[in-house]
N, C-alpha and C positions, 0 to 999 in steps of 0.2 A: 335717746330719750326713753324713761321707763313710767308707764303709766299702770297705774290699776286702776282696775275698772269693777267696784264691789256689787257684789248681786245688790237686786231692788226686793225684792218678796221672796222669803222660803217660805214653803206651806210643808206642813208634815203634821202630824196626827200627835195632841199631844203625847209625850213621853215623861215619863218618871224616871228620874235618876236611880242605879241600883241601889238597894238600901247599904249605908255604910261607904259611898263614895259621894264625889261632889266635887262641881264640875268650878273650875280654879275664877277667881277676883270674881266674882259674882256673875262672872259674863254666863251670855244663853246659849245656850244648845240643842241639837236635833240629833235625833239618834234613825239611823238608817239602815231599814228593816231590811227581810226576803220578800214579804209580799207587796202588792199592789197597796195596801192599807196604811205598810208601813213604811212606804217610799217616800223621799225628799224630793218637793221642786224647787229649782232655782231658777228661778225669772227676772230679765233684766228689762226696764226701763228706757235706760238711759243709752246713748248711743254709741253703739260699737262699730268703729274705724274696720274696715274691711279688710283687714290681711288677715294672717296665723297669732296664735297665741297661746301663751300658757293656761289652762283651768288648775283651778289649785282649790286644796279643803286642807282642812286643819282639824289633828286628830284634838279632841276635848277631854278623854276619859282612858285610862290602861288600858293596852291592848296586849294581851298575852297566848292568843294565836294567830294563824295565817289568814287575813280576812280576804276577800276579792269585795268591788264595788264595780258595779257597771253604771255608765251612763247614757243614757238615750233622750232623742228628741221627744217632746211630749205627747205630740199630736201623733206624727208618724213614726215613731218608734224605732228612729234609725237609731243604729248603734253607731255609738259618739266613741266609747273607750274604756277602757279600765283601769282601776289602779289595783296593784299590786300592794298591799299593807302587810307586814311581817310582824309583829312583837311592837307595836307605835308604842310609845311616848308621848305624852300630852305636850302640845304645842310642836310637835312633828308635823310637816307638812309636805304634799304630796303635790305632784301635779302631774296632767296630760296636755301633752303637744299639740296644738289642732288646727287644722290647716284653715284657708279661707274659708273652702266651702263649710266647714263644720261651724266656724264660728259666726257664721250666716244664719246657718240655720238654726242654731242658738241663741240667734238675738230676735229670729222670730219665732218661736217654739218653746224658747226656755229647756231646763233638762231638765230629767228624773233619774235617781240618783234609787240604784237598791242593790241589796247585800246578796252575792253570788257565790261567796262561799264566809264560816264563819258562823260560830256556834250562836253568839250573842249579837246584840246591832255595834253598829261603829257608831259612834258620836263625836259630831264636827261642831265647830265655836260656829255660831251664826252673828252673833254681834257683840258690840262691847266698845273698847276705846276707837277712834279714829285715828287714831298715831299707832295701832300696829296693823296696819291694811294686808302684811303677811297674814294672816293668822284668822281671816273671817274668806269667804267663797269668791272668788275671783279672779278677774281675769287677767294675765301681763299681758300689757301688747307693749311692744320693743321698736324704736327706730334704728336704724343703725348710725352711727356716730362715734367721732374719735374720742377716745379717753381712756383712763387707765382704769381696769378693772379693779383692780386694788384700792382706788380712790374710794369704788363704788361701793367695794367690800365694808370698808372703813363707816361710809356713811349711811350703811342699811344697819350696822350693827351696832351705831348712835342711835335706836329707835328702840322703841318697845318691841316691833317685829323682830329681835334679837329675843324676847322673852322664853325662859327653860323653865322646867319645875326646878324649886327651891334645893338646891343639894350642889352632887358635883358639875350637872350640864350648865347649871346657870352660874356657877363659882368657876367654868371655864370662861361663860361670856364674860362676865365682871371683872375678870384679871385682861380678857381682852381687851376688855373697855382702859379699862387703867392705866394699860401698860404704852396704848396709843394716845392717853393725853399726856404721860409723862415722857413721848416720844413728840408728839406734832403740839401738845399744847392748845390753846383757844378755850378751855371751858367746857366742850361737847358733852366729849366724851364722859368726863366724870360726872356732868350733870346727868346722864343716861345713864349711869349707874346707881346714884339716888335716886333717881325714878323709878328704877326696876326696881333697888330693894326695898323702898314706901311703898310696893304693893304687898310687901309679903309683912310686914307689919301692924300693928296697929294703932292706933292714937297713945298707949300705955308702951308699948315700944315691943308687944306680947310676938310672937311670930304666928304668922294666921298662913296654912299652906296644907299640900296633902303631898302623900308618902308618896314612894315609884307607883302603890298601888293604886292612887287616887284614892284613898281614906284621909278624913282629915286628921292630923297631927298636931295642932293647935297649941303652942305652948311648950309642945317638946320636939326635943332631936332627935330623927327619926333613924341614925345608924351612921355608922364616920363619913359615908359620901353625901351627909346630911352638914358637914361640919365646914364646907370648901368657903362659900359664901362671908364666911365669918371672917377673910382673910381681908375683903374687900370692904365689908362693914365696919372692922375695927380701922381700917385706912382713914373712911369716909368718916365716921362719928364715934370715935375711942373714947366717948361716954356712954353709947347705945347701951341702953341698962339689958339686953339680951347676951351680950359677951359674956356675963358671966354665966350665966345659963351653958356659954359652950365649953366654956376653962372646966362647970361642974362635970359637966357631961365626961368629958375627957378623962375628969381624974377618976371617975367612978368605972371606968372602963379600963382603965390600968391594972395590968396582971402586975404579980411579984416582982417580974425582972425590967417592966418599965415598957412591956411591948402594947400597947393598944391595937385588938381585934376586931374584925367585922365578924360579933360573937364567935363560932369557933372555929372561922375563917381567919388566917393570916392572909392579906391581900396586898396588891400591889399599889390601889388605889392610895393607901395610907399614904404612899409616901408626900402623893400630892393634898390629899383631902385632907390630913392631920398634918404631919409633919410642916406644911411650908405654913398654914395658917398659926399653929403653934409657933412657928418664928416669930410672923408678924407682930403677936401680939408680946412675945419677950422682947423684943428689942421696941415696941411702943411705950411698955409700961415698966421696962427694964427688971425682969423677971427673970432670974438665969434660971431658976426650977421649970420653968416652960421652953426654955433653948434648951435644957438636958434632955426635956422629955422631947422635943424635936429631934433632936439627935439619936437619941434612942427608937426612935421610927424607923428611922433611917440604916442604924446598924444594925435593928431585927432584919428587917427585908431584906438586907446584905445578906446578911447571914444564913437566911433560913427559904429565899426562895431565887436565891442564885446557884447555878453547879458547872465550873467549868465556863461555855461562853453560851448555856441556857440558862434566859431568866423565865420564868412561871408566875402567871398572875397571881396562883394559890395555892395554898399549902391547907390543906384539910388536917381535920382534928386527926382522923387516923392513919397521917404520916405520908398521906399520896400528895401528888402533884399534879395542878390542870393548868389549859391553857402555856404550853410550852413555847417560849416565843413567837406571841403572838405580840404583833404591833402595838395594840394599844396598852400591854403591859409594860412595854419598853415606854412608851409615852408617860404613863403615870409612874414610872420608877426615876426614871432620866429628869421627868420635869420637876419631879420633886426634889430631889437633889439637887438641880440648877436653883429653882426657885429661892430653898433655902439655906444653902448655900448664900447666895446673895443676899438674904437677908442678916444671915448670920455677919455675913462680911462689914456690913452697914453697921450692924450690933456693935461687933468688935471697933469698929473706931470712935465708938464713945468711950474708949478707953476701959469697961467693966467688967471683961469678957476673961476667965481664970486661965494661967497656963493650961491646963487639965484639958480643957474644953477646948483649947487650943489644937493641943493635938489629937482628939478627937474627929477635929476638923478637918485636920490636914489627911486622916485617913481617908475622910470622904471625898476628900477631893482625889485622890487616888483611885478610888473606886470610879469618880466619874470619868476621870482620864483613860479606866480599862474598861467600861461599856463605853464609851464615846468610839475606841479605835471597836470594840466586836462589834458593833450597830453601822460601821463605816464599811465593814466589811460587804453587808446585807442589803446596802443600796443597790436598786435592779438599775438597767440603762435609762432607764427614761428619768429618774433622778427620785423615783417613790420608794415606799417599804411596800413587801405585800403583806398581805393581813396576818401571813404567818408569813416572819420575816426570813425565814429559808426555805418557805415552800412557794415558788415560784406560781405553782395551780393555782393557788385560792387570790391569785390576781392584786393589784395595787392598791392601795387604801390612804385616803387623802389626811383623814384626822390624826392617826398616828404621826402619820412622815410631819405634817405640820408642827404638831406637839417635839419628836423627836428633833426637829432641826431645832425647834425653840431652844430646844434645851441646849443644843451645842451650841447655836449663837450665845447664847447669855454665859457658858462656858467659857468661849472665846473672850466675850465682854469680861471676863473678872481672872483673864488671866492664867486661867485653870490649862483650859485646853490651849494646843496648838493652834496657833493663825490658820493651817492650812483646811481647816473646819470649816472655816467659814465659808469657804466654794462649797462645801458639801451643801449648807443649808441654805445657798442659794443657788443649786439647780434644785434644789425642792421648792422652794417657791417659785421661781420657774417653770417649772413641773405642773405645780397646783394652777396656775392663771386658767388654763382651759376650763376647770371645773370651777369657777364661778361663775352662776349665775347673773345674767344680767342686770338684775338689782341687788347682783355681789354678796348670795349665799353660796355657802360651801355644799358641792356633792361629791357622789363619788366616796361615801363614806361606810363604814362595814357596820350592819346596826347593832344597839344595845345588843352586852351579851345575855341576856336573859331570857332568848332561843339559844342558847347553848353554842356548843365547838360546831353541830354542824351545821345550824346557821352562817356562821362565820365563814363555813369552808364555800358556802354555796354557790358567788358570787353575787350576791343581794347587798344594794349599795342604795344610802337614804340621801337626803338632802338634811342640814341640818347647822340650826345656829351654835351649837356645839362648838361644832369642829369649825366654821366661823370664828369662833373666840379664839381657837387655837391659832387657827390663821394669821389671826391679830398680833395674839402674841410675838409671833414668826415677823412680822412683817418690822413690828415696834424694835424687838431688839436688833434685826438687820440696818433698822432707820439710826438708830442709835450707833450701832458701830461707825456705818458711813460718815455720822455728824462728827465723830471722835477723829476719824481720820482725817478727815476734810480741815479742822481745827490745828489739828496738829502739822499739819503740812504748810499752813498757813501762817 
């Protein structure tokens, strides 16, 4: 059994948001200083069950240095713990392990919570919805009991505590989301994904959100990892008068030869943040001029940030190359082509689909059949990728390998790839079970690259409903093959 246990009183000194950011759905905030003045308490109430347990905060606002936070008993000023924050993410959440006695002396002391390294304060959500109990100050306490972590996965990620900023983290939950009620069914799920995108809208249908940086964007799309979400919107309501806002976006960002950039970044991102959503909505609205432009995502990034059996997140304006096989560009190359791919597939049997296009298609499946056997190669023993999938040092990484197996499952599923895939991406989810969290988030994760290569290299691993989504993904299309086989035998 998994309970939280939410603080009863923060006290902190008010704060003002920095000018030009703003802190996401209206919910509150505290920002936690260096000094005494500008310290956070959290004070609990209500009764806390005497074992261990997790404390957990919730970043509110961009973080784009190394922050430290410490926390101590109020009175007597034991030291409780620290967290370790890298480059957060809003709606990124943290937590410390803390044995009986600490969580003793925390239910009668309360903590104080202040910034030990880190230029500017950290600001944590203090309140808001009561359906995302991740995401406000809190404690897990855990019993032990039989069940399937995955279940658990599935059913923390039906909540708002799945919540991303608007772009690509939260257009990986909502394919998560999708993907397991077009896999297990009942309603949940999809309802959980109306709910998360009703917050980032408004009564007019306008999009109300703020950028990686926490500035508000209101209105417009903030850059192609801005565009993911629109895959799962046009599913959910393919009259949302906001789709076209994304079809404009898209085409006003089309160079001569049909390749769409993250400005004068070619990226790997595209293939999933543009190309699989541009399927969705060709074959919703039966648009082949948006299936060519899908396609053509697909065949720039072939082209131009593959060499040999190294694929590159990017290709810079002056002809260099970064990020050289690194996981999670295999995950957003791989999953983009599976994705669409599949959708493409579905297109085509409405019969509308031109020779042309046809063999277009057939190329990419090609493609995918030659990453699918290089990426087979790069699997370590324990059944992961590491974050640099031939450099062994920089250690295992869960988001990737999840993403990456999705993609060979859903390969498997449509025929592309060889049967014998399919054991590949299930010792990776195998693999992944231990890093879920007992209310079944995903850790173990390499963070945002926006501290750079050597971040990545460092071993710094987040927790994160991200890669959650991914997971999902992973789990739905395995559940899917099994029902296919199971059928067929029968």
């Amino acid at each position: 059994m998994v309970s939280y246990i939410g603080v009863t009183v923060v006290k902190g000194e008010g704060s003002i948001v920095p000018e030009g950011k703003r802190i996401p759905m209206g919910w509150t905030a505290v920002a936690i200083g260096e000094t005494l003045e500008q310290s956070v308490r959290l004070i609990w109430k209500s009764e806390i069950t005497e074992q261990s347990a997790w404390l957990r905060i919730t970043v509110a606002l961009d973080v784009r240095e190394e922050v430290r936070v410490e926390a101590r008993s109020v009175l007597t000023n034991i030291f409780i713990g620290e967290w370790d924050i890298r480059y957060a993410s809003v709606f990124q959440s943290y937590q410390l392990l803390l044995s009986r006695e600490q969580v003793e002396l925390l239910a009668i002391e309360g903590i104080e919570l202040r910034l030990t390294q880190g230029s500017s304060p950290l600001w944590i959500f203090t309140e808001g919805t009561e359906e995302a109990p991740l995401l406000f100050p809190h404690l897990l306490v855990t019993k032990a009991e039989p069940g399937d972590p995955w279940q658990k996965m599935s059913a923390s990620l039906a909540t708002l505590s799945s919540l991303q900023p608007f772009g690509w983290l939260e257009g990986c939950v909502l394919d998560g989301l999708l993907d397991l009620e077009l896999a297990y069914g009942g309603g949940t799920y999809q309802r959980t994904a109306q709910e998360h995108l009703q917050l980032f809208f408004d009564a007019s249908g306008l999009l109300h959100y703020e950028n990686p940086r926490s500035a508000p964007v209101d209105g417009r799309i903030y850059g192609i990892e801005g565009t993911l979400p629109f895959a799962a919107l046009a599913q959910l309501e393919p009259n949302h008068p906001a789709i076209d806002s994304a079809i404009a976006y898209w085409l006003s960002e089309t160079s001569q030869d049909g390749t769409i950039m993250d400005g004068r970044i070619l990226s790997a991102e595209g293939s999933y943040t543009i190309a699989y959503p541009l399927a969705v909505l060709a074959k919703l609205y039966k648009r082949e001029d948006l299936a060519l432009l899908a396609i053509q995502q697909l065949e720039s990034r072939q082209q131009r940030l593959t060499s040999g059996t190294d694929l590159y997140l990017r290709l810079h304006e002056d002809g260099s190359h970064s990020f050289a096989n690194w996981s999670r560009a295999y995950a957003w190359y791989m999953l983009g082509l599976a994705r669409t791919l599949r959708v493409l597939h579905e297109y085509d049997e409405l019969g509308t689909m031109s020779p042309a296009i046809r063999v277009r298609i057939h190329v990419l499946k090609e493609e995918l059949v030659r990453i699918a056997e290089v990426i087979r190669g790069h699997q370590s023993e324990n059944g992961l990728w590491y974050v640099y999938v031939d450099e062994p040092q920089t250690g295992v990484e869960t988001s990737g390998s999840a993403a990456i197996a999705a993609s060979l499952a859903i390969g498997v599923q449509l025929g592309i790839l060889d049967d014998s895939l399919l054991a590949v991406s299930k010792r990776v989810r195998d693999a992944l079970t231990p890093y879920l969290t007992e209310d079944g988030f995903l850790h173990g994760i390499a963070q945002n690259n926006k501290g750079g290569e050597e971040l990545q290299r460092s071993g710094y691993r987040v927790l994160s409903q991200m890669g959650t989504g991914l997971a999902a993904q992973l789990d739905a299309a395995l559940y899917q093959i099994e029902q296919h086989l199971v059928q067929g035998i029968s």
